[in-house]
NUVOLUM-943508 format. One line per field, with one value per residue: x, y negated, z negated of N, C-alpha, C in turn; residue in three letters. Coordinates in Angstrom, 2 decimals, decimal comma. Atoms other than C-alpha are relative to their C-alpha. Example, Ala and Ser with C-alpha at 12.3 -4.5 7.8 and 13.67 -1.06 7.14 Angstrom:
// residues 2
n.xx	(0,89_-0,82)
n.yy	(1,19_1,19)
n.zz	(0,00_0,06)
ca.xx	(12,30_13,67)
ca.yy	(4,50_1,06)
ca.zz	(-7,80_-7,14)
c.xx	(0,90_-0,77)
c.yy	(-1,20_-1,09)
c.zz	(0,00_-0,73)
rest	(ala_ser)
END
This chain:
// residues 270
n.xx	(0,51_-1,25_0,91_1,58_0,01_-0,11_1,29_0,72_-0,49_0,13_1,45_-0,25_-0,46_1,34_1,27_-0,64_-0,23_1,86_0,41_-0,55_0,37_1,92_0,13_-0,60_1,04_0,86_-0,36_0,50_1,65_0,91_-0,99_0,28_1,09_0,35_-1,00_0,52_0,95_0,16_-0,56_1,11_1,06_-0,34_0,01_1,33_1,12_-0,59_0,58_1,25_0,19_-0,33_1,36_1,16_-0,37_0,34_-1,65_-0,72_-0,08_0,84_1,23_-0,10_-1,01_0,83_0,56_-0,86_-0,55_0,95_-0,55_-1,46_0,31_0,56_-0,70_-0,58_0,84_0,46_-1,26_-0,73_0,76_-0,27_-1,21_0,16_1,18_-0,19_-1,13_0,36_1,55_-0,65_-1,32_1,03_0,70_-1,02_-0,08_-1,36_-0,09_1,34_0,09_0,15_0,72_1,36_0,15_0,55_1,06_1,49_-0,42_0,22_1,50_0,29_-0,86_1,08_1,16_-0,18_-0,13_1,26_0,89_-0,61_-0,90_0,35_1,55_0,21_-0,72_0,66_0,65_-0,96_-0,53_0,81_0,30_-1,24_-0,33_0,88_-0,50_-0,68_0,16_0,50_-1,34_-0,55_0,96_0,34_-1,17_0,42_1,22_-0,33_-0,40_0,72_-0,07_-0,98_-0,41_0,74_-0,93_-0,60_-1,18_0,21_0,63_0,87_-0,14_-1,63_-0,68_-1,03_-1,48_-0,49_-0,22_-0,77_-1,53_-1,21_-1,02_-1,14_-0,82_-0,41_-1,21_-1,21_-0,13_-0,50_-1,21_-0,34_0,04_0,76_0,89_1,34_0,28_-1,24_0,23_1,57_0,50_1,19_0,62_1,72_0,21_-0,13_1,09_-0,50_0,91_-1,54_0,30_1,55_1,28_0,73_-0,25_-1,07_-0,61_-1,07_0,15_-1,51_-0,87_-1,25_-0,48_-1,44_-0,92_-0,48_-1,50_-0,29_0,07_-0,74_0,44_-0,97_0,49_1,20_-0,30_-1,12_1,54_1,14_-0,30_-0,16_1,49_1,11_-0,94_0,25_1,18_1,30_0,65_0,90_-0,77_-1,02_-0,69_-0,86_-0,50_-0,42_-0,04_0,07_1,27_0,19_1,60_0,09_1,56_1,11_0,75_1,29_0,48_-1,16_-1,07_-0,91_-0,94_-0,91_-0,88_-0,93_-1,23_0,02_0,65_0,14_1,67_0,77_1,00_0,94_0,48_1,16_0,67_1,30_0,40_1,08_0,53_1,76_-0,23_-0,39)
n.yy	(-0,05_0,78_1,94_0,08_-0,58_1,53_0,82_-1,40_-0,02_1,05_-0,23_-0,51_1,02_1,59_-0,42_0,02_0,71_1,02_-1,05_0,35_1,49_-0,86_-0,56_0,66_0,67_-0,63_-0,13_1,82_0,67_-1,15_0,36_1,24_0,65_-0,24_0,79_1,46_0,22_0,23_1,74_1,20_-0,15_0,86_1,48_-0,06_-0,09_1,51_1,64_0,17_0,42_1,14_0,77_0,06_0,43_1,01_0,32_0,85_1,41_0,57_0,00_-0,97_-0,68_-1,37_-0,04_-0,46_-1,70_-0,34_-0,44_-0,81_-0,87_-0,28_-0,43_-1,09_-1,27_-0,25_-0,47_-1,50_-1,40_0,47_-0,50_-1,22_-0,47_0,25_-0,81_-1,29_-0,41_0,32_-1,41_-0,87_0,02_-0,15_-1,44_-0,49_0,33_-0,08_-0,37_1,23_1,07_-0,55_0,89_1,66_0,51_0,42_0,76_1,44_-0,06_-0,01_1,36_0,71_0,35_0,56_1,54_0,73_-0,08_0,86_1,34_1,32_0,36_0,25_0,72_1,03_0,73_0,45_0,71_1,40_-0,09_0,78_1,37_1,05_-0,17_0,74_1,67_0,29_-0,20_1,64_1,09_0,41_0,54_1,95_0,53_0,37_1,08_1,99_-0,01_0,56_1,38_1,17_-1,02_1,19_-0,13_0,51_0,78_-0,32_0,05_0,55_1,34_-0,13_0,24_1,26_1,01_-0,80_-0,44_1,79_0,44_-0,65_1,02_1,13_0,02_-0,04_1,50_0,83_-0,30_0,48_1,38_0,30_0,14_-0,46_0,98_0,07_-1,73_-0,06_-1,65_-0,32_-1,42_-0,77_-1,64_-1,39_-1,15_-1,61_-1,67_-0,65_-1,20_-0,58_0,63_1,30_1,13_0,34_1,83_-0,41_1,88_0,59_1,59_0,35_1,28_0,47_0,30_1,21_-0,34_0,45_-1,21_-0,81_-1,05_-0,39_0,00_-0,48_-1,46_-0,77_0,45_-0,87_-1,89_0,10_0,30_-1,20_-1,63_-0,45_-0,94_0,96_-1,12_0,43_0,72_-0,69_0,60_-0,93_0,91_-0,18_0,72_1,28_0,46_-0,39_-0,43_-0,06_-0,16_0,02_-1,04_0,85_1,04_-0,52_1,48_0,40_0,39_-0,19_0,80_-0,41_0,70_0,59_1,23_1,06_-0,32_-0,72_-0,62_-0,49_-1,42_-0,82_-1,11_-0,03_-0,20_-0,01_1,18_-1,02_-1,80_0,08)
n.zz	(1,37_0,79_0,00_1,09_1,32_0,79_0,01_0,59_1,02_0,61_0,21_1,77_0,75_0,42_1,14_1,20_0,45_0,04_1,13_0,57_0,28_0,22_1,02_0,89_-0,28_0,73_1,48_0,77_-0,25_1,54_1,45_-0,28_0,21_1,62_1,10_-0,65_0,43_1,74_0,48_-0,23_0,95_1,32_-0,11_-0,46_1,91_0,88_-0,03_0,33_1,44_0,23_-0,38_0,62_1,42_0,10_0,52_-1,05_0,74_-1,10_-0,92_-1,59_0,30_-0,62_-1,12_-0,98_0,30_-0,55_-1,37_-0,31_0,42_-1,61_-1,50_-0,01_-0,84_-1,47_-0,68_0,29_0,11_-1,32_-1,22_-0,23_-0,54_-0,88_-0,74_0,39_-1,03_-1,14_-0,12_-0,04_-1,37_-0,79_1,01_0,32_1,50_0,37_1,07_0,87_-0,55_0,51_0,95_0,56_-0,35_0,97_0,91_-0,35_-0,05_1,22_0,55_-0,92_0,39_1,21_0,11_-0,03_0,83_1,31_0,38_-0,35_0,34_0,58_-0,35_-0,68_1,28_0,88_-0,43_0,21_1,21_0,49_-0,66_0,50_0,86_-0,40_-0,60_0,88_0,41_-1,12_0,19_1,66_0,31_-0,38_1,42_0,90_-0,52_0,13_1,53_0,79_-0,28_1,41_1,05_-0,06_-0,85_-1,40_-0,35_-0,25_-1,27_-0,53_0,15_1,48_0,22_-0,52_0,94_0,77_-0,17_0,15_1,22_0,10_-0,95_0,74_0,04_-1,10_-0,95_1,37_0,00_-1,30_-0,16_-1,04_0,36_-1,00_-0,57_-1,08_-0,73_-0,89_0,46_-0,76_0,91_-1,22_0,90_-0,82_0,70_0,25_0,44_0,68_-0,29_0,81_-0,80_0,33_-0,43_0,76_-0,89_0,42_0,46_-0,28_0,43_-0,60_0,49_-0,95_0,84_-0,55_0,01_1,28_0,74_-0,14_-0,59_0,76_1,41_-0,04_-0,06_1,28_1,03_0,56_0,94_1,54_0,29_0,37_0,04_1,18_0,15_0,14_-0,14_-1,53_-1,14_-0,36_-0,90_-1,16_-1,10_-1,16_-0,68_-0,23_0,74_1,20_0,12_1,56_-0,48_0,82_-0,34_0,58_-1,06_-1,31_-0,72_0,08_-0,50_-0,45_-0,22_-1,50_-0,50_-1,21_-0,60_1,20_0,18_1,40_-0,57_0,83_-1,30_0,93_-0,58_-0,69_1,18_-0,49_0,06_-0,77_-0,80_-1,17)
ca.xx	(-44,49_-41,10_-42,56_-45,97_-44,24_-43,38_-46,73_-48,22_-45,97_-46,58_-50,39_-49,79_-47,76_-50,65_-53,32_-51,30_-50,28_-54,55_-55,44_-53,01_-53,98_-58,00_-57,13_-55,19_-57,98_-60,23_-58,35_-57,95_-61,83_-62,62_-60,00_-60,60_-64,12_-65,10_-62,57_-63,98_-67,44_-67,00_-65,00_-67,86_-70,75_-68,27_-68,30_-71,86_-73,18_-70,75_-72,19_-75,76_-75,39_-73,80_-76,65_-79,28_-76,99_-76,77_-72,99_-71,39_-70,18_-71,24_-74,20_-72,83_-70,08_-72,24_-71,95_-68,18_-67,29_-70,83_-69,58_-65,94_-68,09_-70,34_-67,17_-65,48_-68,22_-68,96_-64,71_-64,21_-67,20_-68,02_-64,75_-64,67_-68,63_-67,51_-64,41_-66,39_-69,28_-66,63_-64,20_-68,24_-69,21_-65,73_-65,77_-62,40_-61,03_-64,70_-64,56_-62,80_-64,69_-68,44_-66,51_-66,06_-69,04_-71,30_-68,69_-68,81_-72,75_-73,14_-70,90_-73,14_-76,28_-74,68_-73,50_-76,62_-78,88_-76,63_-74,83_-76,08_-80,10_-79,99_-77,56_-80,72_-82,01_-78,32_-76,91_-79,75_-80,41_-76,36_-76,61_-79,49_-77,58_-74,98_-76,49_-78,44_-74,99_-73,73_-76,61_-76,25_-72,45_-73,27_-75,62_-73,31_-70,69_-72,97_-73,83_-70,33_-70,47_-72,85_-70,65_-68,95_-65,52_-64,18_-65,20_-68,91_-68,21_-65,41_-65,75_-65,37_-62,65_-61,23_-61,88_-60,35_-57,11_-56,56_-55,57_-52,81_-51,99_-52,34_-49,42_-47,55_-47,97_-46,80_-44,06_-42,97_-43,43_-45,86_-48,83_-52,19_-53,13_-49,83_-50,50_-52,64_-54,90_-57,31_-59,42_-62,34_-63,42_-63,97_-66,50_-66,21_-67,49_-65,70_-65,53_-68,57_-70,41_-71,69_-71,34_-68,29_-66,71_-63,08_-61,97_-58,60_-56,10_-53,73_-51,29_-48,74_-45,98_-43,93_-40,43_-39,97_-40,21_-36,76_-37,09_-34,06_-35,19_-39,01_-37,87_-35,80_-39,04_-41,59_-39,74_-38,64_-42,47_-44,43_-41,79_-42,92_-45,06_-48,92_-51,82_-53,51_-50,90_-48,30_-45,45_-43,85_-41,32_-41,12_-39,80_-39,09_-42,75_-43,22_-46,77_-48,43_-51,83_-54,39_-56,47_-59,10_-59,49_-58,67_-56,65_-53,46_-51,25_-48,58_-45,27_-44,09_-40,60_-40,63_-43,49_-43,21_-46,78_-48,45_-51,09_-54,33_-55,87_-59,14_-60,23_-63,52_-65,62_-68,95_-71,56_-75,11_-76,21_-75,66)
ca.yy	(-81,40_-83,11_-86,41_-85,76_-84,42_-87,86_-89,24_-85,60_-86,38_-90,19_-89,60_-87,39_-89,75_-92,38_-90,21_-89,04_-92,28_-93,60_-90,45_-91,64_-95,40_-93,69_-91,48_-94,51_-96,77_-94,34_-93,27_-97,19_-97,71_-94,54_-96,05_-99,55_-100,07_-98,50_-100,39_-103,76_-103,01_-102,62_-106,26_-107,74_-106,14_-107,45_-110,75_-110,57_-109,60_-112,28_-114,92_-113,76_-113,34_-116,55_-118,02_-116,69_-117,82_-121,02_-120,71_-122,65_-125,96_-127,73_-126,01_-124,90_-123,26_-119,93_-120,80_-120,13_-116,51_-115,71_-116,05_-114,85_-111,81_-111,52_-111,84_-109,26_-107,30_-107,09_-107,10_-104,11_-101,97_-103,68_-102,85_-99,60_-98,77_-99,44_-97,29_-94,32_-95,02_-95,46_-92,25_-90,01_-91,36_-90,55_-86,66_-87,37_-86,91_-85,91_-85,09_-88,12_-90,47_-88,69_-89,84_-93,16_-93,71_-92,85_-94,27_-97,49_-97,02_-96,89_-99,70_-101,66_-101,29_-101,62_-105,21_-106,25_-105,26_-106,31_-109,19_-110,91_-110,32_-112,04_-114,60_-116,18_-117,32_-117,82_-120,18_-122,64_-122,38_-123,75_-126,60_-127,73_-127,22_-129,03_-132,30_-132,24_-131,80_-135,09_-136,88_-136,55_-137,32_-141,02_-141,25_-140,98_-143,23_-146,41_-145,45_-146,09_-149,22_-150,28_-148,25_-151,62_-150,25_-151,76_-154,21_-154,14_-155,11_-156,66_-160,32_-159,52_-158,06_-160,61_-162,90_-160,34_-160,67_-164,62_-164,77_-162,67_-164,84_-167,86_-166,31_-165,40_-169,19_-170,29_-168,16_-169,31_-172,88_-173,29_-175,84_-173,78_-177,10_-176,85_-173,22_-172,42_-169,33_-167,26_-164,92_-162,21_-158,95_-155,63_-152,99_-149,27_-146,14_-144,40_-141,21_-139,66_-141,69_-144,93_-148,11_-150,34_-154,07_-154,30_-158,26_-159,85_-162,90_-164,07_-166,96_-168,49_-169,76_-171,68_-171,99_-173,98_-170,92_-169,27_-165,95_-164,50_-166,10_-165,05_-161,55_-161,34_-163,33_-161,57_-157,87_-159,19_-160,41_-157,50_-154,37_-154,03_-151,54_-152,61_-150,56_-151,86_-152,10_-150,53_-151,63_-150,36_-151,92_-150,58_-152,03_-155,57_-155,66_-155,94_-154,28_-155,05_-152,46_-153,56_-150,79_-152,64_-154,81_-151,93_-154,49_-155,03_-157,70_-157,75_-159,90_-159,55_-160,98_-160,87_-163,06_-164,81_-164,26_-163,27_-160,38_-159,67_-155,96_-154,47_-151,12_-150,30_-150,76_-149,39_-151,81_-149,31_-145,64_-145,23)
ca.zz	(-16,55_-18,16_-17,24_-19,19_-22,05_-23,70_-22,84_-24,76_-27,80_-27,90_-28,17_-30,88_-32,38_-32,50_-33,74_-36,55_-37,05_-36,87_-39,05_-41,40_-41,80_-41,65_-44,74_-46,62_-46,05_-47,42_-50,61_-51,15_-50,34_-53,24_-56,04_-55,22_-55,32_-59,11_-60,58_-58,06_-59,13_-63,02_-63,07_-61,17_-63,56_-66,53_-65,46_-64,28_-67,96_-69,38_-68,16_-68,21_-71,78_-72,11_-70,33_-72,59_-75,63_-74,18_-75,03_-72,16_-73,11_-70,13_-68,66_-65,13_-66,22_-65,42_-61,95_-60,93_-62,86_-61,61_-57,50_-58,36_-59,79_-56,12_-53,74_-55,59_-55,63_-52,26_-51,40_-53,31_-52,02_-48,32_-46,54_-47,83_-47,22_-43,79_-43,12_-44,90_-41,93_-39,06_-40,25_-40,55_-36,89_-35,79_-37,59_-38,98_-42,52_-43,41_-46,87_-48,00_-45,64_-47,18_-50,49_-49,92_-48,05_-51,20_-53,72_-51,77_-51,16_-54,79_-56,02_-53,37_-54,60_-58,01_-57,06_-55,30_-57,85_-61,36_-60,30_-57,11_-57,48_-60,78_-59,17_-57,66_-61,41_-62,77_-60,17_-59,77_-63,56_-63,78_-61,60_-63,13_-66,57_-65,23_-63,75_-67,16_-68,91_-66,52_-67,34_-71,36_-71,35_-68,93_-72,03_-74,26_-72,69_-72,73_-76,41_-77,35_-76,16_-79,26_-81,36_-82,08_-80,95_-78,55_-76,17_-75,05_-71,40_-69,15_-69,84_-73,86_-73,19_-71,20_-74,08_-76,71_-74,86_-74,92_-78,19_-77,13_-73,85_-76,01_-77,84_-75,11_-73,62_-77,58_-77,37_-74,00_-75,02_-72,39_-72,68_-71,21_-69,77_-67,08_-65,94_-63,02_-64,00_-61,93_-63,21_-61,31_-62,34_-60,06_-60,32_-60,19_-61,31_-64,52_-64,58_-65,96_-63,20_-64,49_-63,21_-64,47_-64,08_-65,06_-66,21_-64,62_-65,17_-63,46_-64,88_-63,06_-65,38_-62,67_-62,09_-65,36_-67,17_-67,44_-66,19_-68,54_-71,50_-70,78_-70,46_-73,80_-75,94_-74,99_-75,55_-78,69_-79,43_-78,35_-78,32_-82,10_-84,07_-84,20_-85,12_-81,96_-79,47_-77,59_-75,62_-72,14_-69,68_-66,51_-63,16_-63,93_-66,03_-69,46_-70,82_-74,14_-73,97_-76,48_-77,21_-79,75_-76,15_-73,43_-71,96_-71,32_-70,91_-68,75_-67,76_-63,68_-63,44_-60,01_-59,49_-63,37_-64,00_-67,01_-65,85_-67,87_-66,48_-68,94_-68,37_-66,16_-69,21_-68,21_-67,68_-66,21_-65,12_-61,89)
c.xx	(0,96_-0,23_-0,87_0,89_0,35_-1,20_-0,90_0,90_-0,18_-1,52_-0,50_0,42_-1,07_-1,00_0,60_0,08_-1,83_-0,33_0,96_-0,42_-1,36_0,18_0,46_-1,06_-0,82_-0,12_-0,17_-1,61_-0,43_0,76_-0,21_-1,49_-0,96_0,61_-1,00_-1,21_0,01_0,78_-1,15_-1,08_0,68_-0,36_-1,49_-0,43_0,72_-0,62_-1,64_-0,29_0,33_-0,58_-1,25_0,17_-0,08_1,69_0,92_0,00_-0,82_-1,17_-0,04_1,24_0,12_0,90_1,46_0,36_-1,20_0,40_1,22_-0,42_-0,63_0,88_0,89_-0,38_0,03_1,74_0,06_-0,93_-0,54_0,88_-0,11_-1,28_0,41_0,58_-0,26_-1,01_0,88_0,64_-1,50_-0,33_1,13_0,53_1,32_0,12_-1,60_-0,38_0,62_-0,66_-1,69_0,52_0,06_-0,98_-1,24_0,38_-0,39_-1,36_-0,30_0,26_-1,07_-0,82_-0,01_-0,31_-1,07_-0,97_0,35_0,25_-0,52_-2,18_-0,12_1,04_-1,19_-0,74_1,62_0,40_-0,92_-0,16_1,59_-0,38_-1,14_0,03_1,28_-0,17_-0,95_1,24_0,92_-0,57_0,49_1,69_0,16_-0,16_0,82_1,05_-0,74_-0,58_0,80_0,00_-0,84_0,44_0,88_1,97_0,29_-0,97_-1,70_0,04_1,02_0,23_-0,18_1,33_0,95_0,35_0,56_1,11_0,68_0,61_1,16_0,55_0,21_1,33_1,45_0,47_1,00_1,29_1,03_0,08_-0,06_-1,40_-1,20_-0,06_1,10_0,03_-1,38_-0,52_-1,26_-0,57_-1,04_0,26_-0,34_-0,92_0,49_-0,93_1,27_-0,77_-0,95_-1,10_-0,50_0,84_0,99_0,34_1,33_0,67_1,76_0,25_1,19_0,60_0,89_0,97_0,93_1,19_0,59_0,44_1,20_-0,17_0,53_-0,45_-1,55_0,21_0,06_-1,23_-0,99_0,00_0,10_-1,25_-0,41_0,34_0,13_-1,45_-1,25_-0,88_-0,80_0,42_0,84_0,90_0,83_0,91_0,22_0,75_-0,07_-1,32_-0,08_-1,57_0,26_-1,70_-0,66_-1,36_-1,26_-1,03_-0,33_0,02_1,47_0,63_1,30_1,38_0,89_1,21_-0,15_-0,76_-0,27_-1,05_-0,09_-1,56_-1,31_-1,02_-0,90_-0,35_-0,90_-0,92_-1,80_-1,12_-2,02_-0,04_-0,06_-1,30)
c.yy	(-0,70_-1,09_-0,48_0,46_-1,03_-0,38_0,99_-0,55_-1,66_-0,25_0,74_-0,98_-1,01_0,87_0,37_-1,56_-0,85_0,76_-0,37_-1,42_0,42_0,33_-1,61_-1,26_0,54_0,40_-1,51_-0,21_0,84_-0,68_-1,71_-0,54_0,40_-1,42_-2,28_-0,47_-0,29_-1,58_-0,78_-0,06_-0,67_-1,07_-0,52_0,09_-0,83_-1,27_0,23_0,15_-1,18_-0,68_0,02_-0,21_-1,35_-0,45_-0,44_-1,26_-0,85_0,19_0,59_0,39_1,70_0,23_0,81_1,05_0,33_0,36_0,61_1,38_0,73_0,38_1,47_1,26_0,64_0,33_1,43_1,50_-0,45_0,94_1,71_0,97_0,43_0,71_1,07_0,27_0,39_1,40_1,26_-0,18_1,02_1,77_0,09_-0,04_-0,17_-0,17_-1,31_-1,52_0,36_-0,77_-1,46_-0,84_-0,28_-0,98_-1,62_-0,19_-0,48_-1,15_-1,10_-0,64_-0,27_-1,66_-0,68_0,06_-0,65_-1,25_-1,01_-0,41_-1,52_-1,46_-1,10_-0,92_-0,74_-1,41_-1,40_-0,45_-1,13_-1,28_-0,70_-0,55_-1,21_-1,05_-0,36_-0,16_-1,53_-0,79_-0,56_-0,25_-1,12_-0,51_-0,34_-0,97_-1,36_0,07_-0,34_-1,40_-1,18_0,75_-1,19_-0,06_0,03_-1,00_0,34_-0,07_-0,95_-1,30_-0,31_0,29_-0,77_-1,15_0,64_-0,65_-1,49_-0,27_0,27_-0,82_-1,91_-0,33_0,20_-1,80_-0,60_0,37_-0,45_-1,94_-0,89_-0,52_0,97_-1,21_0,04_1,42_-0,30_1,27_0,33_0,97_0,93_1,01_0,85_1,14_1,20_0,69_0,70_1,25_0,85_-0,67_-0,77_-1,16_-0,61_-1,25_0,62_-1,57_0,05_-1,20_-0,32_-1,30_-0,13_-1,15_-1,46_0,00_-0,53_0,61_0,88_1,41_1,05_0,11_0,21_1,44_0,28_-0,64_0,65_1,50_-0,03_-0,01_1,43_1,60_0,33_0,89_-0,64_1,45_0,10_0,19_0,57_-0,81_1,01_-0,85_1,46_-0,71_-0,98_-0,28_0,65_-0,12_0,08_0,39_-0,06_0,85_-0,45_-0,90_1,22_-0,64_0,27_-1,15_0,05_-1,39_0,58_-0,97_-0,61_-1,14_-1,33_-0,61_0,73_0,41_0,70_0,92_0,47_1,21_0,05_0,39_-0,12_-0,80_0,37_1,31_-0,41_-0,16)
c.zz	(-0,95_0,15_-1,03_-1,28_-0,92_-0,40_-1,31_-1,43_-0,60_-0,37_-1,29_-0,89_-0,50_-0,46_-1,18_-0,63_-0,86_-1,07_-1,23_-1,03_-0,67_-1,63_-1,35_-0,60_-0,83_-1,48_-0,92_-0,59_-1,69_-1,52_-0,65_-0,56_-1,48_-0,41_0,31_-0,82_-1,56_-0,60_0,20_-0,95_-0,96_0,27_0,04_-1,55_-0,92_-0,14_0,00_-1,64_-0,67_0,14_-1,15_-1,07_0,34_-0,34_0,86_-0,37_1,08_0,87_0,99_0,28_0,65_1,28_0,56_-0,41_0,60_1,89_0,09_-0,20_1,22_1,08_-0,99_-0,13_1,13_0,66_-0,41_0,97_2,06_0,94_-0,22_0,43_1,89_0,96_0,00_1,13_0,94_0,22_0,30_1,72_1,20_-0,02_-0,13_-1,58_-0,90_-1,65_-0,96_1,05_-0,64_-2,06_-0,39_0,26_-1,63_-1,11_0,16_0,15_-1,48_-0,50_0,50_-0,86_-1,57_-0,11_0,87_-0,86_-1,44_-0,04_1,31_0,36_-1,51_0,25_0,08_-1,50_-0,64_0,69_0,13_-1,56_-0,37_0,37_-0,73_-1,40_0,34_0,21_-1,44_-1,36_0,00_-0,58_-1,86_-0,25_0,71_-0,95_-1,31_-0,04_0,01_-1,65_-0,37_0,03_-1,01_-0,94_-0,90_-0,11_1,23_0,53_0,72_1,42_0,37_-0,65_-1,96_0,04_0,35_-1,55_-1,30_0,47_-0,15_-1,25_0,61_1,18_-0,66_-0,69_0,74_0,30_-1,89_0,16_0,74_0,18_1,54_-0,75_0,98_0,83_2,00_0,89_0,99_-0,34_0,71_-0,72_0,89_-0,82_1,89_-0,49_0,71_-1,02_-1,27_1,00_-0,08_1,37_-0,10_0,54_-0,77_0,25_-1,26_0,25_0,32_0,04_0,45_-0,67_0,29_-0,80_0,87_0,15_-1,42_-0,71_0,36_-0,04_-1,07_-1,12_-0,42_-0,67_-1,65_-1,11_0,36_-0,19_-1,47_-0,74_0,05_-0,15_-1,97_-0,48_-0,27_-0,01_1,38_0,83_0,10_1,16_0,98_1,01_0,84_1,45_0,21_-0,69_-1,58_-0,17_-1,35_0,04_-1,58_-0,27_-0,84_1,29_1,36_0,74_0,01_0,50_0,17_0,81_1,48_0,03_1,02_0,65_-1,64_-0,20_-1,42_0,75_-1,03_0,80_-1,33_0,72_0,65_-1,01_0,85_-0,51_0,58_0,06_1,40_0,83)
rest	(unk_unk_unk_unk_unk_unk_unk_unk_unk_unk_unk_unk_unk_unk_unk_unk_unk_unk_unk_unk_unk_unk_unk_unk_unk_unk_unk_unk_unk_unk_unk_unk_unk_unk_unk_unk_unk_unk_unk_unk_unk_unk_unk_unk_unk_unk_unk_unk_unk_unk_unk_unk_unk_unk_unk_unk_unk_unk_unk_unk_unk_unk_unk_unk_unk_unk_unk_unk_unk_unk_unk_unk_unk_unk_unk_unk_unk_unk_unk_unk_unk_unk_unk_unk_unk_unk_unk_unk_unk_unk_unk_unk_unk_unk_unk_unk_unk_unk_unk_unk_unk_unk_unk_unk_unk_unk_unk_unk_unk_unk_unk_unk_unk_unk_unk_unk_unk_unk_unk_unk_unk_unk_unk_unk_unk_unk_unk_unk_unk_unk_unk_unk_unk_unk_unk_unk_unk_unk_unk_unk_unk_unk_unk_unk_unk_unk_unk_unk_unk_unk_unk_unk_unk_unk_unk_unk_unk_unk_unk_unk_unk_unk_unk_unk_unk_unk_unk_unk_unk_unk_unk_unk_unk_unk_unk_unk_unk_unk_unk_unk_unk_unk_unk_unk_unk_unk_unk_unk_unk_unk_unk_unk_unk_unk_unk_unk_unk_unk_unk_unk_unk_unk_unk_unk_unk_unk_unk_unk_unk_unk_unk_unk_unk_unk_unk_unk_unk_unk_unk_unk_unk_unk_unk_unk_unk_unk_unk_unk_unk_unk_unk_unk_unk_unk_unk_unk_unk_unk_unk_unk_unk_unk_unk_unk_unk_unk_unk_unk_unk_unk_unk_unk_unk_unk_unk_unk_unk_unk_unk_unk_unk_unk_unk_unk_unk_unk_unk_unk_unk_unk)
END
């Protein structure tokens, strides 16, 4: 019998220990899931009142406090529904497994009935708020563009910016004629979703063109205040961004180029 008596005390040991976890589980499940449910209903009647105000800036805004409102529904009251069935099948800790069964029962049918029944009108209702939302800010993006700020599409701006490489080449006592210059454009999508072209220039200066005394004329030139225009050097490149154009030109040392780059100035809907 001094053999078994370990095995007799480590068996104990583990149900105590299971009855233990069981009860902790359970107190959690009863404290836990009020508190779970009454965040989710908040959130839940937030946004359905927000919905029927119409007071969401964007439309499908609804949509994501609406599911953070469902999973925490269902976390808070779920697990514990669960542990209150498991501890009743098991006849342990009866009295608080009968309370968290109904607590968590309750909470339940709270959060299926408040927050994710009415889910099935809120969430389609967003998205369709949303891509109608999308649609009327595209809309208003190609409106600006007869706003008569700013360029109307890439190859204005392109032609906005030669004055300003004209003066570069003046400054530089460079004829245009002696430069080789390429030019293309590039399409793209802004952001909003609409179609876009975006106008480039390449101008190849030459070795002629002291590199030193490039540098120090055109900081001096365009590293002044302008209501239009801003200046940046970085890494061997001097940038002069024209925001009347969105354009910039730019000066690469390394390759002693003068670089003309326009924004993706939308050009369709998608």
């Amino acid at each position: 019998m001094t053999a078994g008596e370990p095995e007799s005390t480590a068996g104990e040991s583990t149900t105590a220990d299971d009855l233990r976890l069981r009860r902790n589980r359970l107190i959690f499940g009863i404290v836990v899931a009020p508190i779970g449910v009454l965040i989710a209903l908040f959130l839940s009647f937030v946004v359905q009142i927000s919905s029927a105000w119409r007071s969401t800036s964007d439309g499908g805004a609804a949509a994501g406090p609406q599911i953070v409102a469902i999973v925490i529904g269902l976390l808070a009251t779920v697990p514990a529904l669960i542990a209150g069935i498991r501890a009743l099948r098991a006849r342990v800790l009866e009295v608080a497994a009968s309370g968290a069964t109904v607590v968590a029962g309750v909470g339940l049918i709270a959060v299926v009935l408040l927050v994710i029944v009415p889910s099935f009108d809120i969430l389609p209702r967003a998205a369709r708020d949303a891509d109608r939302y999308a649609q009327q800010q595209r809309q208003e993006e190609l409106d600006d563009l007869d706003s008569g700020y700013g360029p109307g599409s890439a190859e204005e701006a392109g032609q906005e910016m030669q004055e300003y490489v004209d003066d570069a080449l003046q400054l530089l006592d460079v004829e245009p004629s002696t430069v080789r210059t390429t030019t293309w454009s590039t399409s793209g999508t802004t952001a909003l979703g609409n179609t876009c072209r975006a106008f480039h220039e390449r101008i190849r200066l030459g070795d002629e063109v002291d590199r030193s005394s490039a540098e120090k004329a055109l900081r001096a030139s365009w590293d002044t205040d302008g209501d239009h225009t801003g200046f940046d050097e970085r890494n061997g490149r001097l940038e002069l961004s024209v925001s009347s154009a969105d354009a910039t030109i730019s000066w690469l040392k390394a390759d002693n180029v003068l670089l003309v780059e326009s924004d993706c100035i939308p050009s369709g809907a998608p």
